[in-house]
C-alpha positions in Angstrom: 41.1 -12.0 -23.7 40.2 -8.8 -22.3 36.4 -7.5 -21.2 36.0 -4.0 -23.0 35.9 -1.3 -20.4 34.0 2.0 -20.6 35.4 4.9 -21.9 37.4 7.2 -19.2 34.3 9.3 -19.4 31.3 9.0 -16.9 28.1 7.2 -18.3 26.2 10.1 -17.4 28.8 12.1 -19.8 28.8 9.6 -22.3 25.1 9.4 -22.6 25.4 13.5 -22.8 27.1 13.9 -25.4 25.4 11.1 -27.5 22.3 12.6 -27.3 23.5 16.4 -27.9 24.9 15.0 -31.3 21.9 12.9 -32.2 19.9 16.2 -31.7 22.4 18.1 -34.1 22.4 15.3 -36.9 18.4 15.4 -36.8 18.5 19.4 -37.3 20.9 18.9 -40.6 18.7 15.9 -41.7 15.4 17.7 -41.7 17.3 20.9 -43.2 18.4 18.7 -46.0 22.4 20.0 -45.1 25.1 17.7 -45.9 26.6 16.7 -42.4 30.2 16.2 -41.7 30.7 13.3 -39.6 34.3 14.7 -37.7 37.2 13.3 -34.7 34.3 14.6 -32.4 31.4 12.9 -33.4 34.1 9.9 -33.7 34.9 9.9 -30.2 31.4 10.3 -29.2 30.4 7.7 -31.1 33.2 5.4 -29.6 32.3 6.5 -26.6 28.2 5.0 -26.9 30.4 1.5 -27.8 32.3 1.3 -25.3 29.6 2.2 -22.9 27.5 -0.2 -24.5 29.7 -3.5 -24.6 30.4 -2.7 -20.8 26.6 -2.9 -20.4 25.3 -5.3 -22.1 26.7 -7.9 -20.9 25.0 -7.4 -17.7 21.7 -7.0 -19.0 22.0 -3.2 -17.7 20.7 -1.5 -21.4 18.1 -3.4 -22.2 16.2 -0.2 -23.7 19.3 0.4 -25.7 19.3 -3.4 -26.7 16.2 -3.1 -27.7 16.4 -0.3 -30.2 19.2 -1.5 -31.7 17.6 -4.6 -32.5 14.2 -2.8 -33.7 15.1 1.0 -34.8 18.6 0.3 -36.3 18.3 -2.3 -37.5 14.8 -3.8 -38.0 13.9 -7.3 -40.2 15.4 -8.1 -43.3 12.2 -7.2 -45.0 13.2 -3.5 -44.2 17.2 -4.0 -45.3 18.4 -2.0 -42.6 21.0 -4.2 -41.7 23.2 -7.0 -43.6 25.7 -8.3 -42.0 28.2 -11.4 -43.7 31.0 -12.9 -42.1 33.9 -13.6 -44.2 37.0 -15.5 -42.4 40.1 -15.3 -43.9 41.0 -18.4 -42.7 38.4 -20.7 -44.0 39.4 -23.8 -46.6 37.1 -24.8 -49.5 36.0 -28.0 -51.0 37.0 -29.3 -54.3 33.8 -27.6 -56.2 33.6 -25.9 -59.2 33.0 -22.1 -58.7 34.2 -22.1 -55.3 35.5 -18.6 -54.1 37.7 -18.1 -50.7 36.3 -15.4 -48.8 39.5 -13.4 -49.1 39.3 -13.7 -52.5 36.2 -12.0 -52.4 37.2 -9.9 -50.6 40.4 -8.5 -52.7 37.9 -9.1 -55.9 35.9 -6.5 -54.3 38.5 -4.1 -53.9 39.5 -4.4 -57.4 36.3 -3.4 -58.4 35.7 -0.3 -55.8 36.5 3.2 -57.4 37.3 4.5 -53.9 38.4 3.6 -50.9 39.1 4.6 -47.3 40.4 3.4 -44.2 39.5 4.8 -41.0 42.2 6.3 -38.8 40.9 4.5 -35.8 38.1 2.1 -35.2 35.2 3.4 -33.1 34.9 -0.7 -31.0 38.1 -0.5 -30.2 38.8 3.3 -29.4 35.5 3.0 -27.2 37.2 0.2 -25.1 40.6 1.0 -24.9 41.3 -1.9 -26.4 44.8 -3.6 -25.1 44.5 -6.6 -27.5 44.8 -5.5 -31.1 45.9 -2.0 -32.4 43.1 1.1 -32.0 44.6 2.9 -35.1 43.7 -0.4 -37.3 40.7 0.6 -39.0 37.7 -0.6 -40.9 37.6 -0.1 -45.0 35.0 1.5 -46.7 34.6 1.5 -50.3 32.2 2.8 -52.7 31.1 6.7 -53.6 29.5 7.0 -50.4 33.3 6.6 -48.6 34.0 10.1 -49.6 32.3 11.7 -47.4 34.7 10.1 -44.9 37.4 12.6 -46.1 35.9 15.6 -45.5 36.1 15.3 -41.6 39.4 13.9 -41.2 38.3 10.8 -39.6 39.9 8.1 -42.5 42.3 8.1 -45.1 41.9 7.5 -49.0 44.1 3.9 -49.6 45.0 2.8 -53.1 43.9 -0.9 -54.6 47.0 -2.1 -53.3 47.1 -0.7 -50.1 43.4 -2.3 -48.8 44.9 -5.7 -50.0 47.7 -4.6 -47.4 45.6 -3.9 -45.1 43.4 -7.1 -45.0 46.6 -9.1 -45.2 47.7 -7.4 -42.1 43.8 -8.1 -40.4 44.6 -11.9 -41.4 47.8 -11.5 -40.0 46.4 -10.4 -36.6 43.3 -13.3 -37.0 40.9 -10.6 -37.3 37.5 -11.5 -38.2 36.1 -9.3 -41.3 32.7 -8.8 -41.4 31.1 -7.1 -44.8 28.2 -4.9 -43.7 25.5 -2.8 -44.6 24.2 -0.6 -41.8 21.7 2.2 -43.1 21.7 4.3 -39.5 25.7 4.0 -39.6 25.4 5.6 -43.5 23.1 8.6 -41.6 25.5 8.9 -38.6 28.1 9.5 -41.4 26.2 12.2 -43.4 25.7 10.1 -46.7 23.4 11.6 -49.6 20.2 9.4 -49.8 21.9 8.8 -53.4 24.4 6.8 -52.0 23.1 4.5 -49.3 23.4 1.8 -51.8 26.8 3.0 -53.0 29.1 2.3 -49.8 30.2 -1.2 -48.2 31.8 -1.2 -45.2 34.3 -4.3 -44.5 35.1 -4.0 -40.6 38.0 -5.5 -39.0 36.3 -6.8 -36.0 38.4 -8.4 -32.6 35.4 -10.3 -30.6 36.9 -8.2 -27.0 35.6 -5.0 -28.1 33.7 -5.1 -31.6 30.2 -4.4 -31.1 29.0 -7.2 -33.1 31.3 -9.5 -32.2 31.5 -8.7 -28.6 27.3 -9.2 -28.4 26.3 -11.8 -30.3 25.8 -13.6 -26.9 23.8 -11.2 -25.8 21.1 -10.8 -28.5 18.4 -13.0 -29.4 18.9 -16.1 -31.8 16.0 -14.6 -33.7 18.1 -11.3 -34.5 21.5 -13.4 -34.4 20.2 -15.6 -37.3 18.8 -12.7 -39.2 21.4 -10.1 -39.1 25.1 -12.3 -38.7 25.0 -14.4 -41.8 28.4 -16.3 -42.6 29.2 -17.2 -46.4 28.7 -20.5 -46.1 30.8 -22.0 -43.2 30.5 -23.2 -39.9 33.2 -25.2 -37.0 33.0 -28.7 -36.3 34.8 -30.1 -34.1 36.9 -33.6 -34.1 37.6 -36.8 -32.2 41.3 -35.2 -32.1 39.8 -32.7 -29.3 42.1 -33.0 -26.3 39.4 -31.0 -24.1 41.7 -28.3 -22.8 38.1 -26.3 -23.6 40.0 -23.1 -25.2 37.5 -22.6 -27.9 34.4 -22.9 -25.6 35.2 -19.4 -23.9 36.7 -17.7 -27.2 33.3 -18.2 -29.1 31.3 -15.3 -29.7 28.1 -16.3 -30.4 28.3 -19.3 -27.9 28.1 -21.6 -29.7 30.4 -24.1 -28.9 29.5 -26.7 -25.6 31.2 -29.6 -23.8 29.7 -33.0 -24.1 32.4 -35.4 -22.0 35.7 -34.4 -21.7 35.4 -33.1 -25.1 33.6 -30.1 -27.5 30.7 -29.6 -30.0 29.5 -27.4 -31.9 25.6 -26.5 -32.0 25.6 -25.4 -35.7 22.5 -23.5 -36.2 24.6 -21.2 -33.6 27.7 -21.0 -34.9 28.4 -17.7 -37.8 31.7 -19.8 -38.9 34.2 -16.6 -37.9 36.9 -19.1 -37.5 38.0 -17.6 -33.9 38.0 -21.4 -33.0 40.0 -22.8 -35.1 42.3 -19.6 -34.5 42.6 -20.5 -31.2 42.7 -24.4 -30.7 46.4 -25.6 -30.4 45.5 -28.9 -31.6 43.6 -28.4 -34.3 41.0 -30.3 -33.4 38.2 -27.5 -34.6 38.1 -26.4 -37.8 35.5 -24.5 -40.4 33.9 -26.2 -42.9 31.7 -25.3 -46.1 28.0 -26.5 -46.1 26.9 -23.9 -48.8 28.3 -23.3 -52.2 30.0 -19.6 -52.9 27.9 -17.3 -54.7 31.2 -15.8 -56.3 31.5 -12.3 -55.2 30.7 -10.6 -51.7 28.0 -8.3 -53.2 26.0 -11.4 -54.5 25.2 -12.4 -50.1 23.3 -8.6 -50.2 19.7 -9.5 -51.0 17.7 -7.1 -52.4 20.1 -4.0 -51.6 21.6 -3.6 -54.7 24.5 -2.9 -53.3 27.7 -1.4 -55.5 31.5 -0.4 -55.2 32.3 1.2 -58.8 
């Protein structure tokens, strides 16, 4: 898998840019104008993430590490940030009221009175990706996705065509990841009536997604806070041949070799399923240790979150 690269931009341009548009969103907020997030502040946008998964890595942003994990998106006292990890992969146990996440997720696209996918997503525009398609983009439903029209940056989709399009993410083993971000909903010129009327369902690929690509690089305080699965994590089996595959392809690290074969440190682990994805003898697989709470918007504490 490839390391995300910075944009074709300098830093120094990057960084430029960034902060011109911050200063112009600020002068609509405290004007109380309705901003327009357009393809420019896309690629703008894009270009911070790209900039930023080249970075961080290296410890080089610390300050920029630092806000994120503070300004954006604070504790989850302040519900600034939710973030639930739903793989499309995972089984279930025999249980009564037991719910796949992709059936939560198509249950919430039933429910959604609008929906829109985005022409391109920002991770993987911001680092060239060469792994998985840059004009596959993340769904947003709710009111609040409107306002995703109006600058030509996504596409309104049908019921039918979001199913399509998360069949296609399982198709590709992408990892969706349902999320509330509040400074994403100001970046993207929401009305302060509908913060609580948008969920965002990103199609993430752990080279160049933000989250994905970081969760090393974070504390396991914010980790554990913010990257919540839906009750599943990997174990791994005595059927482990120790070709080690899954060590290197985990995001958030969490997987370690003991012998000649691997384990899984669970209060690590944010079951994406990129592990079992990967191994070719399926000797690491996910596994539910929490019972479903039925529908996606139930894992949102105290948001009040809604699609209709």
């Amino acid at each position: 898998m490839k390391s995300s690269s910075p944009s074709p931009l300098s830093k120094r341009q990057i960084m430029k840019n960034l902060n011109q548009w911050f200063r112009k969103r600020l002068v609509y907020r405290i004007k109380g104008k309705e901003y327009i997030f357009t393809k420019e502040d896309f690629q703008k946008v894009s270009g911070a993430v790209g900039l930023f998964n080249e970075l961080a890595p290296r410890g080089k942003w610390k300050k920029a590490k630092q806000f994120i994990e503070t300004r954006s998106f604070g504790t989850p006292e302040q519900n600034k940030v939710q973030v639930k990890i739903l793989p499309l992969n995972a089984p279930i146990k025999d249980q009564p009221n037991a719910v796949l996440p992709r059936k939560m997720i198509d249950d919430v696209i039933e429910k959604s009175c609008f929906r829109v996918i985005l022409n391109e997503c920002v991770c993987r525009r911001g680092a060239s990706c060469s792994n998985f398609p840059i004009d596959f983009g993340c769904l947003f439903m709710g009111e609040g996705a409107r306002n995703l029209l109006k600058g030509g940056v996504a596409r309104e989709v049908t019921i039918d065509e979001a199913k399509a399009h998360i069949q296609r993410a399982a198709d590709m083993k992408l990892v969706p990841v349902a999320a509330y971000v509040k400074i994403e909903q100001w970046v993207m010129g929401l009305s302060k009536e509908n913060h609580n009327r948008l969920l965002e369902i990103c199609l993430c690929c752990p080279c160049c997604c933000i989250g994905m690509h970081n969760l090393k690089y974070v504390t396991p305080e914010f980790r554990s806070q913010v990257f919540k699965s839906v009750g599943f994590v990997a174990k791994a089996f005595p059927t482990c041949q120790g070709c080690f595959e899954c060590v290197s392809k985990c995001p958030a690290g969490a997987i370690h070799i003991k012998g000649d074969k691997v384990w899984v440190k669970e209060d690590e682990c944010v079951g994406c399923g990129i592990c079992q994805n990967t191994c070719p003898h399926k000797a690491i697989r996910l596994i539910q240790i929490a019972p479903s709470r039925g529908g996606i918007l139930d894992y949102f504490d105290g948001l009040h979150l809604t699609v209709s």
